[in-house]
C-alpha positions in Angstrom: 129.6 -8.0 119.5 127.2 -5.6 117.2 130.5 -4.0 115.6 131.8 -7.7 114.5 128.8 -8.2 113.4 128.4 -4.9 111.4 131.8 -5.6 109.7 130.4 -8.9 108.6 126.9 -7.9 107.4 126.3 -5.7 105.0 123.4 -2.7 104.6 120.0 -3.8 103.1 119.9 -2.6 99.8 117.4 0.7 98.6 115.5 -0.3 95.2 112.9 2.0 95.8 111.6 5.6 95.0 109.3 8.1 95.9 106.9 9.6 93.6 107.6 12.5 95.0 108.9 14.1 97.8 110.1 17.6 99.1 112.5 18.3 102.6 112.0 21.3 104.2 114.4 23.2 106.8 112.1 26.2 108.0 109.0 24.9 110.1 106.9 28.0 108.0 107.0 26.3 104.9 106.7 23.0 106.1 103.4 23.6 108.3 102.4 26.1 105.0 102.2 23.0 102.6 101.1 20.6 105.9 97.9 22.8 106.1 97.5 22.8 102.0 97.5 19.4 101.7 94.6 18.7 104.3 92.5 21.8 102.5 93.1 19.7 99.5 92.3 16.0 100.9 89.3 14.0 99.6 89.1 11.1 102.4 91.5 11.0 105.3 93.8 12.3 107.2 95.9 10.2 109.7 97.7 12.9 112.3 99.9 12.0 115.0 102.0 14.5 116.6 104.0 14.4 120.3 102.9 17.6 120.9 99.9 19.2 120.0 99.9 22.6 121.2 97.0 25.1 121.3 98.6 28.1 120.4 98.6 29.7 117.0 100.1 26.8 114.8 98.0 24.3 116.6 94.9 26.8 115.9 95.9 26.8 112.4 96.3 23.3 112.1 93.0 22.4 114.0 91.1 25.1 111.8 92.2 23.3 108.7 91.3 20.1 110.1 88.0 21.3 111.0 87.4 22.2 107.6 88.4 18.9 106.0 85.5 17.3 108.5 83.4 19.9 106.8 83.8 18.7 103.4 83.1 14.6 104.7 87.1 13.5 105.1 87.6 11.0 107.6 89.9 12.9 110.8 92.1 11.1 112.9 94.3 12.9 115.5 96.6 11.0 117.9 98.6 12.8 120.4 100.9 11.7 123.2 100.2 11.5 126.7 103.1 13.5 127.7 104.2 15.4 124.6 100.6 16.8 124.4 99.8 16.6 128.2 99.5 19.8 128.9 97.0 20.6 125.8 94.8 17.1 126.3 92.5 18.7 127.7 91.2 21.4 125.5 92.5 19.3 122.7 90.2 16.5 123.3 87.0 19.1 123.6 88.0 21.3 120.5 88.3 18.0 118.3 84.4 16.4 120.2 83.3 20.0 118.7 84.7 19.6 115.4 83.9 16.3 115.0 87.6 14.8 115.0 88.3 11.2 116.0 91.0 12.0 119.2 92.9 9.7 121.2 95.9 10.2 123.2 98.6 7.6 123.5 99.4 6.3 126.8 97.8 8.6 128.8 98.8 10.2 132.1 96.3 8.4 134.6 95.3 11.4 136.3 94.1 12.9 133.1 92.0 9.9 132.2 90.5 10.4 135.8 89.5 14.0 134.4 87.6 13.3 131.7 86.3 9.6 132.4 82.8 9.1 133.5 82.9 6.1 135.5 85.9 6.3 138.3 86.1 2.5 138.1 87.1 2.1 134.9 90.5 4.0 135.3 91.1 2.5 138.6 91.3 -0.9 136.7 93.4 0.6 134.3 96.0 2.7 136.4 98.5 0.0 137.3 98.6 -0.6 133.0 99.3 3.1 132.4 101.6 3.6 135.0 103.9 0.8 133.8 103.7 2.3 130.2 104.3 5.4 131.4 108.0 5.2 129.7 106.7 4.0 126.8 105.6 7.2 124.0 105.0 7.8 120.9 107.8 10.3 118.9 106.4 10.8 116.2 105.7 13.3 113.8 103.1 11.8 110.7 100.6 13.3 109.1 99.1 10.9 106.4 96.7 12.3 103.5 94.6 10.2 101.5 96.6 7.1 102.0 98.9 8.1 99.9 101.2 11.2 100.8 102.5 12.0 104.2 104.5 14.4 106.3 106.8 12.9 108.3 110.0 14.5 110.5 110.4 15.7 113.7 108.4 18.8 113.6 105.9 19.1 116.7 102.6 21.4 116.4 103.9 23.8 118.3 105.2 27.9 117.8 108.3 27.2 118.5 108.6 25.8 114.8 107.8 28.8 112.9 108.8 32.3 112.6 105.9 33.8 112.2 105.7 33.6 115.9 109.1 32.7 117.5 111.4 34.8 115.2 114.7 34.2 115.2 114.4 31.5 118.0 112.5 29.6 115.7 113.7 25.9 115.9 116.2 24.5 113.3 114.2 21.6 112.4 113.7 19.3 109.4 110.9 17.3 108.1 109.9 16.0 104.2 107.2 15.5 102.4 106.9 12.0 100.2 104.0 10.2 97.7 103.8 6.8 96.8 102.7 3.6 97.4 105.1 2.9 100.5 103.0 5.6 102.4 100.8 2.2 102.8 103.6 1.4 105.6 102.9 4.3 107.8 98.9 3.8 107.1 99.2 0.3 108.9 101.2 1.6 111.7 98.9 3.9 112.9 96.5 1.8 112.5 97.7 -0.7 114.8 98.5 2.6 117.4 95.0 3.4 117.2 93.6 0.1 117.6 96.1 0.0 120.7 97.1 -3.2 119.6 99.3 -4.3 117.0 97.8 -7.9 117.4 94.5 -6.7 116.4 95.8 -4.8 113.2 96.9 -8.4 112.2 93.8 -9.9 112.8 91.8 -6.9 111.1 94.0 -6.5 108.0 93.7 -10.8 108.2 90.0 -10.5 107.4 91.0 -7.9 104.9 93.1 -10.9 103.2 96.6 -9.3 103.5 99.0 -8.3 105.5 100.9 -5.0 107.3 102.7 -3.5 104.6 106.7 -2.7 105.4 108.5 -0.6 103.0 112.6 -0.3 102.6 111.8 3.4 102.8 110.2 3.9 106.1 112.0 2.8 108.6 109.7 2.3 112.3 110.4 0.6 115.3 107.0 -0.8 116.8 108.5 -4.6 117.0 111.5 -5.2 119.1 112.7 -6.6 116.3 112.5 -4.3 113.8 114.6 -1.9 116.5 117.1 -4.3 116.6 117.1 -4.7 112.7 117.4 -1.0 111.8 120.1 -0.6 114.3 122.1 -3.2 113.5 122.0 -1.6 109.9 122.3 2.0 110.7 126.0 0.2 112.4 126.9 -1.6 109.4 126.5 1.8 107.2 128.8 3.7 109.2 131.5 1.3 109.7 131.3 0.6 105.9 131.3 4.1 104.7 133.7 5.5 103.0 132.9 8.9 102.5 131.3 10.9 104.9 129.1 10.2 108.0 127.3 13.4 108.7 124.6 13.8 111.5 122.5 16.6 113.1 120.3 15.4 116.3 119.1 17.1 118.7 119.7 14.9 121.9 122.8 12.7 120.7 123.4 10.0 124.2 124.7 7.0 122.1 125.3 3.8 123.4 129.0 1.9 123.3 127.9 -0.1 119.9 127.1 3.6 118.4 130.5 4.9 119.6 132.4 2.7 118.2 131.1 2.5 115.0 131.3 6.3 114.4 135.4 5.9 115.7 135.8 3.0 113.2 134.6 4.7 110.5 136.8 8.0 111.2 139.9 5.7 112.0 139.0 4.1 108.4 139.5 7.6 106.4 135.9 9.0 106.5 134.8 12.2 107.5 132.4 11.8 110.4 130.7 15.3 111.7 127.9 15.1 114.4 126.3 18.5 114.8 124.5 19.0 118.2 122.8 22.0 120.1 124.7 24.4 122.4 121.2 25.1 123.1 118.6 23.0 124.2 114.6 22.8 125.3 116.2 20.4 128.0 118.8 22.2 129.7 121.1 19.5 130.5 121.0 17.5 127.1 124.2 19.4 125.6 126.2 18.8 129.1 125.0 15.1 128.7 126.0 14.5 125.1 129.5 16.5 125.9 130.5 13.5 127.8 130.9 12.1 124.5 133.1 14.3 122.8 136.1 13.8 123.9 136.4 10.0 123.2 135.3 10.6 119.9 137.7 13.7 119.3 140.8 11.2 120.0 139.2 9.2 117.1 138.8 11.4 114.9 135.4 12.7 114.6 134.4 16.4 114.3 131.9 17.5 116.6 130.4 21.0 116.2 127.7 22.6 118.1 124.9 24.4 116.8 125.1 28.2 118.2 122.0 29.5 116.4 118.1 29.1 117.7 117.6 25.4 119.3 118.6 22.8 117.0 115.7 20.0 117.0 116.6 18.3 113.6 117.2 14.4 113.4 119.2 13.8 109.4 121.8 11.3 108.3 124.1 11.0 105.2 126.3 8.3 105.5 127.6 7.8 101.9 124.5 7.9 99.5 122.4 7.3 102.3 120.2 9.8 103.4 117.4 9.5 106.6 115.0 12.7 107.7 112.6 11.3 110.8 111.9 11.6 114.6 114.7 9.3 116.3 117.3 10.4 118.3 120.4 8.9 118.9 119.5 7.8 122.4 118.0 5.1 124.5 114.8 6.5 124.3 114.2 6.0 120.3 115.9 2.7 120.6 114.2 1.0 123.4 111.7 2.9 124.6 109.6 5.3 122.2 107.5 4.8 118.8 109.7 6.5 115.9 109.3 7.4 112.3 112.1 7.6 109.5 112.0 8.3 106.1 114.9 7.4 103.6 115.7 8.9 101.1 117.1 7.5 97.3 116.5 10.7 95.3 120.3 12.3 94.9 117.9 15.6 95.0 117.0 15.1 98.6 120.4 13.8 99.5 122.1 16.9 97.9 119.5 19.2 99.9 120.2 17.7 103.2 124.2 18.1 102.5 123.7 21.3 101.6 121.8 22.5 104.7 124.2 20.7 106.8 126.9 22.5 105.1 124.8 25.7 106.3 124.1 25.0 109.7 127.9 24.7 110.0 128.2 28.0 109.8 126.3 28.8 112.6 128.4 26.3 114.7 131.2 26.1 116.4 133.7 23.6 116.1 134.5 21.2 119.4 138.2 20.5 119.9 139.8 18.8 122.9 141.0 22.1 124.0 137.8 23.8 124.4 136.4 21.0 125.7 138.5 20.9 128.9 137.7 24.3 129.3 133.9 23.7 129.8 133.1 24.3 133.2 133.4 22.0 135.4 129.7 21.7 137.0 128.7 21.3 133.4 131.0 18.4 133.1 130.3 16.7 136.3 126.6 17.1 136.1 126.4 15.6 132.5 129.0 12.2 134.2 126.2 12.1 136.5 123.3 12.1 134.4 124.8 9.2 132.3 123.8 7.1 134.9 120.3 8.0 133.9 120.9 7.5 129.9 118.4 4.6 129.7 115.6 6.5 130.5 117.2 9.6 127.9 
């Protein structure tokens, strides 16, 4: 049904630019110009990160904040309650120090039990977390001054630069981007923070306007808006006609997915999907190799990333290009809070085919052959956890 529709439809169209903007491939210079544009904000900084660790990045990154409290900016940090769950803690009493507005999104209900005063009040609100408890928030913002923002899939965490990790630094992307479609991202946390999206409407109301949406930000807090940027990321690929080429780190698609990508390689284009060998989840390569195989007999090239962990979420699909947190998987489309930037410059698009181009090299190339020769615990284990792919 979604592919007939796809074939009908066509993809919205991008008038849009940025200001400015800026991709980076190496978590060091990404977290570098992160931390020098919050030494140089004037009046807020909106941060939310899945994980916030408390190791040296997230010391470096806390220290900054700190010292934008210091000079009278306004500090918001929101964190998940499972990305981050193991840092909430000291989190929450580092930022009371510094003077940091904290929350923690959908938090574990025995670590509101920890911290909260009155017993009562969690009891009452323990049945509410635990049926959220599915339900996080992916993404990677950092908004400055209302008007610039980091977005990607970059965590707060060592394993993103080299400084500490080395060479198993992960391969990760993220961008930086100015302009007045930031506003888009500024309401969305908002509404997060609020924990309601019902009272951002009635706040911004009184305000006399609405939530801003931009063509170039692409989020998925309304069921609707998941539906809408699906639908279009489907009628892209089976209307390209030059290349689909995507790097993500936990690739599970569903059928509608599947069958787009095989269209569009049956149609003449050349559709690569780079995944890890090696992942932070053990059994997510063994889980997307179920895949392959189908989409081999179609025609699509499949390589896997033999270098450090590959953690990146991109897209070029014709002159398309998309840097954010999603993954292709039931968790960014059903379940989690994402964040995706597009991107119009041909600058940015060239950047993001060249680094494909380079990542290639550190792959190796999947063919039907070597797939049958994966071992076979690795293939039966990855049938089985497909029975589990809505909650991947």
């Amino acid at each position: 049904m979604r592919i007939r529709r796809a074939r009908r439809a066509t993809p919205r169209r991008i008038q849009a630019q940025w200001d400015s903007s800026h991709v980076y491939h190496k978590g060091e210079k990404f977290f570098a110009a992160l931390e020098d544009a919050i030494d140089k904000a004037h009046k807020s900084i909106d941060l939310e990160s899945y994980t916030f660790a408390t190791d040296r990045l997230g010391e470096r990154i806390l220290c900054a904040l700190t010292r934008a409290v210091r000079r009278g900016v306004r500090v918001r940090v929101l964190v998940d309650g499972i990305g981050s769950s193991t840092w909430t803690r000291t989190l929450r009493t580092r930022a009371a120090e510094a003077k940091i507005l904290f929350k923690v999104y959908h938090e574990l209900p025995w670590e509101r039990w920890w911290y909260s005063k009155r017993a009562g009040s969690t009891w009452g609100k323990l049945f509410n977390l635990l049926r959220l408890i599915n339900s996080r928030n992916h993404r990677k913002v950092c908004i400055i001054d209302s008007q610039q923002a980091f977005v990607g899939s970059m965590n707060i965490i060592d394993n993103h630069v080299t400084s500490v990790s080395g060479a198993k630094a992960w391969r990760d992307t993220g961008v930086f981007i100015e302009g007045a479609d930031v506003k888009a991202l500024v309401d969305t946390f908002e509404g997060v923070w609020l924990g309601s999206f019902r009272r951002l409407k009635l706040k911004l109301r009184l305000k006399g306007r609405r939530a801003q949406s931009s063509e170039l930000i692409r989020l998925n807090t309304r069921r609707m808006q998941r539906q809408d940027n699906y639908l279009d990321l489907l009628v892209r690929i089976v209307g390209s006609r030059t290349k689909v080429w995507i790097t993500n780190a936990y690739f599970i698609p569903d059928g509608s997915l599947l069958r787009a990508l095989s269209v569009a390689a049956q149609g003449g284009t050349d559709v690569r999907i780079l995944v890890p060998h090696f992942s932070d989840i053990v059994f997510i390569p063994w889980v997307a190799a179920a895949f392959h195989l189908g989409l081999l007999r179609a025609g699509v090239r499949v390589f896997e990333y033999t270098g450090a962990v590959l953690h990146a979420k991109t897209m070029l699909v014709d002159d398309w290009g998309l840097v954010g947190s999603s993954n292709l998987n039931h968790r960014s489309l059903l379940h989690d809070l994402e964040a995706d930037v597009v991107l119009p410059q041909e600058r940015d698009r060239a950047d993001l085919e060249r680094q494909f181009l380079i990542d290639l090299k550190s792959a190796s190339e999947v063919t039907i052959d070597n797939w049958q020769q994966r071992p076979w615990i690795e293939r039966c284990i990855g049938r089985i956890l497909l029975a589990f792919r809505y909650m991947l």
